[in-house]
N, CA, C and O of each residue as an XYZ file, in Angstrom:
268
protein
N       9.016    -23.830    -14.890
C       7.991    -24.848    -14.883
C       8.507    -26.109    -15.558
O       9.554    -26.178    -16.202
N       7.549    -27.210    -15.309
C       8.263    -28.368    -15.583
C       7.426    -28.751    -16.943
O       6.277    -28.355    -17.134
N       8.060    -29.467    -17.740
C       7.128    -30.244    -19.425
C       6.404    -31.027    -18.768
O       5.374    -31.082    -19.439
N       6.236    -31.869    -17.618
C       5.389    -33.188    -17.198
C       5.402    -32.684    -15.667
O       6.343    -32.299    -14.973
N       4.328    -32.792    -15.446
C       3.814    -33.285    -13.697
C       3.132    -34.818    -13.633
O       2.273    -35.429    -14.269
N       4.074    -35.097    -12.422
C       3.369    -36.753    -12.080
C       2.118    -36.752    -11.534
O       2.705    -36.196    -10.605
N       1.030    -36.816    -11.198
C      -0.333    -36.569    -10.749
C      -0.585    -38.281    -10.025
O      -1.638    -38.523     -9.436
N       0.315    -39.163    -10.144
C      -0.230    -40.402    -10.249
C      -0.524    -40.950     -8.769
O      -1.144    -41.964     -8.449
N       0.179    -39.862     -7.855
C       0.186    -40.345     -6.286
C      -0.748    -39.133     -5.846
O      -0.904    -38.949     -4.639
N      -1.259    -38.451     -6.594
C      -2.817    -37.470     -6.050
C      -3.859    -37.852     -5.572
O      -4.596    -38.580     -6.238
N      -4.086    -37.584     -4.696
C      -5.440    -37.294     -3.889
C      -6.797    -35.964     -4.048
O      -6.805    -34.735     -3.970
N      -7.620    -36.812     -4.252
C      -8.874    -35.648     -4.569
C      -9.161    -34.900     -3.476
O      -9.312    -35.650     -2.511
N      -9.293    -33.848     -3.216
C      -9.805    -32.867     -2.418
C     -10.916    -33.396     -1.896
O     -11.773    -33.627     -2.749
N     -11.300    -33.759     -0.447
C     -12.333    -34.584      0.193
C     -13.270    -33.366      0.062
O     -14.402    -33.362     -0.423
N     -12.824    -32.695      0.405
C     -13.873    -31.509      0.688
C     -14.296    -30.415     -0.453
O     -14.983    -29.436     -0.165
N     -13.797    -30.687     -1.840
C     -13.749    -29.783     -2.341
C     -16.193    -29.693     -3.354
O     -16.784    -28.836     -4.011
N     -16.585    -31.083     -2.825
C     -17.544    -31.142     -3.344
C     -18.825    -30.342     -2.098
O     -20.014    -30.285     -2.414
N     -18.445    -29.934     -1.079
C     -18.765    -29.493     -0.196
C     -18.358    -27.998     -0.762
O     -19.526    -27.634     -0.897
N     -17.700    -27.008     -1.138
C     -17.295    -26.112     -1.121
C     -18.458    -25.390     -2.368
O     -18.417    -24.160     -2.389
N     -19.009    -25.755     -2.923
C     -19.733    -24.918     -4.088
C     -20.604    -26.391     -4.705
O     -20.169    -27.542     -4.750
N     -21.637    -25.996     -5.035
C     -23.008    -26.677     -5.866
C     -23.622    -26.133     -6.760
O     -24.189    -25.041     -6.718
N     -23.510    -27.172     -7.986
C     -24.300    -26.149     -9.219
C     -25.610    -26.211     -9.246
O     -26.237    -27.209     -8.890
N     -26.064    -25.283     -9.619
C     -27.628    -24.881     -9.700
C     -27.739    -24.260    -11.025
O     -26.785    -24.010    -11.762
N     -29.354    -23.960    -11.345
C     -30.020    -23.604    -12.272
C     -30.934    -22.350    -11.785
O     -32.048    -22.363    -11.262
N     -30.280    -21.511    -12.054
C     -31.678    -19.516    -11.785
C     -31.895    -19.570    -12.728
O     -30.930    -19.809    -13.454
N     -33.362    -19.384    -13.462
C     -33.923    -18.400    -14.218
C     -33.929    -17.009    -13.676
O     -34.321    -16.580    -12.591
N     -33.369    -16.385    -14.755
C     -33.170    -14.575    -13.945
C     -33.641    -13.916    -14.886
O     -33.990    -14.556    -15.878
N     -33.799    -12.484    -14.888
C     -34.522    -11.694    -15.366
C     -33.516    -11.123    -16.845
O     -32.507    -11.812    -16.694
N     -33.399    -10.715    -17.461
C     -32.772     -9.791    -18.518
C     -31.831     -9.164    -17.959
O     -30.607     -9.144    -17.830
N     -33.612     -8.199    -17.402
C     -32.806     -6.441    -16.527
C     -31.549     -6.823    -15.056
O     -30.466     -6.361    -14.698
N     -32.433     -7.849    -14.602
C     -31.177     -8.574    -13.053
C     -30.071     -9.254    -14.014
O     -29.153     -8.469    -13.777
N     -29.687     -9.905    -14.665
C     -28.476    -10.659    -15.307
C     -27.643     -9.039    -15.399
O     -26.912     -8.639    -14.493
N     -27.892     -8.348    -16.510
C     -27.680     -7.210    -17.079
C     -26.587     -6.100    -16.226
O     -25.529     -5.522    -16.479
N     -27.596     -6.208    -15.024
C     -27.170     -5.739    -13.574
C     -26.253     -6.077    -13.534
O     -25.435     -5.238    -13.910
N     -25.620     -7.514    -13.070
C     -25.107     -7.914    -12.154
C     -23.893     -8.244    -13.171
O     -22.820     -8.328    -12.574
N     -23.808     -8.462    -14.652
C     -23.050     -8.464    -15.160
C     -22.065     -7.160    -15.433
O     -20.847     -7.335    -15.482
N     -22.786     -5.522    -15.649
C     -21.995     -4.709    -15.674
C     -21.863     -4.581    -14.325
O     -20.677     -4.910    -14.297
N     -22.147     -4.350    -13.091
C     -21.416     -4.230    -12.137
C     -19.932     -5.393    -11.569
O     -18.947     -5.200    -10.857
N     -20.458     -6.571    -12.321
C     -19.036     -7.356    -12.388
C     -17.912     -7.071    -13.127
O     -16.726     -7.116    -12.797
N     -18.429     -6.775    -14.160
C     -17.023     -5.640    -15.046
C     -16.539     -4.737    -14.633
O     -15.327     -4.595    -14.795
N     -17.342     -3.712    -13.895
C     -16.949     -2.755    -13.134
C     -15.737     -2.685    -12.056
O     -14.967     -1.754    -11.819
N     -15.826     -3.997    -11.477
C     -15.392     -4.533    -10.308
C     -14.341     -5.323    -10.587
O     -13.400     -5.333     -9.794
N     -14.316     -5.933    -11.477
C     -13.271     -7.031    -12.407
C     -13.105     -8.246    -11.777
O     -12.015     -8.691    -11.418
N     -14.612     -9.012    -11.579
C     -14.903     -9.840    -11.000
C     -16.043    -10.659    -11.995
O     -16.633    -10.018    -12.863
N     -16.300    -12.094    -11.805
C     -17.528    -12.845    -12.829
C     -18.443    -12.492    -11.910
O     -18.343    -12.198    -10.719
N     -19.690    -12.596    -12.929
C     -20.656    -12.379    -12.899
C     -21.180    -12.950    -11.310
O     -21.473    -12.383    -10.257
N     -21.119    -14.370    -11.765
C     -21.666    -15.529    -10.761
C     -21.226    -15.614     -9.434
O     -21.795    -15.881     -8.376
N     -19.599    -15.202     -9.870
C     -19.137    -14.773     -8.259
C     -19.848    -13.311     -7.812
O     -20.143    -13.257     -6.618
N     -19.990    -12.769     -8.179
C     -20.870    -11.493     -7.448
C     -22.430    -11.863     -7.118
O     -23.005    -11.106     -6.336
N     -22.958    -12.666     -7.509
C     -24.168    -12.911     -7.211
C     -24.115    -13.651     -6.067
O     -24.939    -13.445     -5.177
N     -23.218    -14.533     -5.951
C     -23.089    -15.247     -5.271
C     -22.800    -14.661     -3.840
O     -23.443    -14.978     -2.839
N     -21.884    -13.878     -3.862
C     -21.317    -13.160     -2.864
C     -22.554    -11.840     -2.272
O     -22.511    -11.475     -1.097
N     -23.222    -11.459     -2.907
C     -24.357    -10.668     -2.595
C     -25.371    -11.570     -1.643
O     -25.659    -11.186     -0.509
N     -26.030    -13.142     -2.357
C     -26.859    -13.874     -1.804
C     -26.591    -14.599     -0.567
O     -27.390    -15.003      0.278
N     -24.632    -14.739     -0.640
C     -24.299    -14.991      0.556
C     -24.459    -13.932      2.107
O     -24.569    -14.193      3.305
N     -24.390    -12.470      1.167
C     -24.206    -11.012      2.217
C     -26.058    -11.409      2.648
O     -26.453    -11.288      3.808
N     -26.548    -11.651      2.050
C     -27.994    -11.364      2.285
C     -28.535    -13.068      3.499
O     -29.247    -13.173      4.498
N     -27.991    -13.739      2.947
C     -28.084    -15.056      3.871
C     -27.437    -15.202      5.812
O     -27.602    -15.825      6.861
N     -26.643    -14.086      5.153
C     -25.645    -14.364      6.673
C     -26.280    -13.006      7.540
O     -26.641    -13.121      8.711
N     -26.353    -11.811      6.842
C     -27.027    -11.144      7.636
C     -28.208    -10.726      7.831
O     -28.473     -9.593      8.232
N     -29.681    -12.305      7.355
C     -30.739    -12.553      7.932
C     -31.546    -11.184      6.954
O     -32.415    -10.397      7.330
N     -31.124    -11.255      6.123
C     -32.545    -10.353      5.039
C     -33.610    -10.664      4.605
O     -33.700    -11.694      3.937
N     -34.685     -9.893      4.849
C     -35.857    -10.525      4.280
C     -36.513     -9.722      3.341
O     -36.650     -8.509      3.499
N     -36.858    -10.244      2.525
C     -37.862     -9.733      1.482
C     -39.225     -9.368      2.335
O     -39.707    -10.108      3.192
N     -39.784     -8.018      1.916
C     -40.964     -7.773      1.655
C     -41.585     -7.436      0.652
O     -41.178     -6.981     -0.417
N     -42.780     -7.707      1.076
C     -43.427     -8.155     -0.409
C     -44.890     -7.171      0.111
O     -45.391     -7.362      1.219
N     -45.478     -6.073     -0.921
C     -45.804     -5.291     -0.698
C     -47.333     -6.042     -1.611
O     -48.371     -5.390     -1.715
C-alpha cells in the first residue's frame, strides 16, 4: 500500500445517492432484539438484515393481515 493517495482527479459516484436512503423506524425492543441476535448468528449487521428481509417481503408482494 501506498503512504498518500491522490484523490484530486476523483469523481463522485453519480449514482451512489440512489443506491440506499436514510430513514428513521421506531421498532419494538422484542423486534430490534430479534433481528439483532439473528444478525450475529449470521455474521451480518443488524440493518443489513432488516433490510434484506423488507426487501424479500417487497419484491415478493407480501401482505400483512391484520386480524
Amino acid at each position: 500500500m501506498r503512504d498518500n493517495y491522490d484523490f484530486s482527479k476523483a469523481t463522485r459516484n453519480p449514482y451512489a445517492k440512489h443506491l440506499k436512503k436514510q430513514v428513521t423506524l421506531r421498532l419494538d425492543h422484542d423486534t430490534l432484539d430479534y433481528f439483532k441476535a439473528l444478525a450475529a448468528q449470521n455474521g451480518v449487521p443488524y440493518q443489513t438484515l432488516i433490510n434484506l428481509y423488507l426487501r424479500d417481503c417487497a419484491t415478493s408482494g407480501k401482505k400483512l393481515v391484520f386480524r
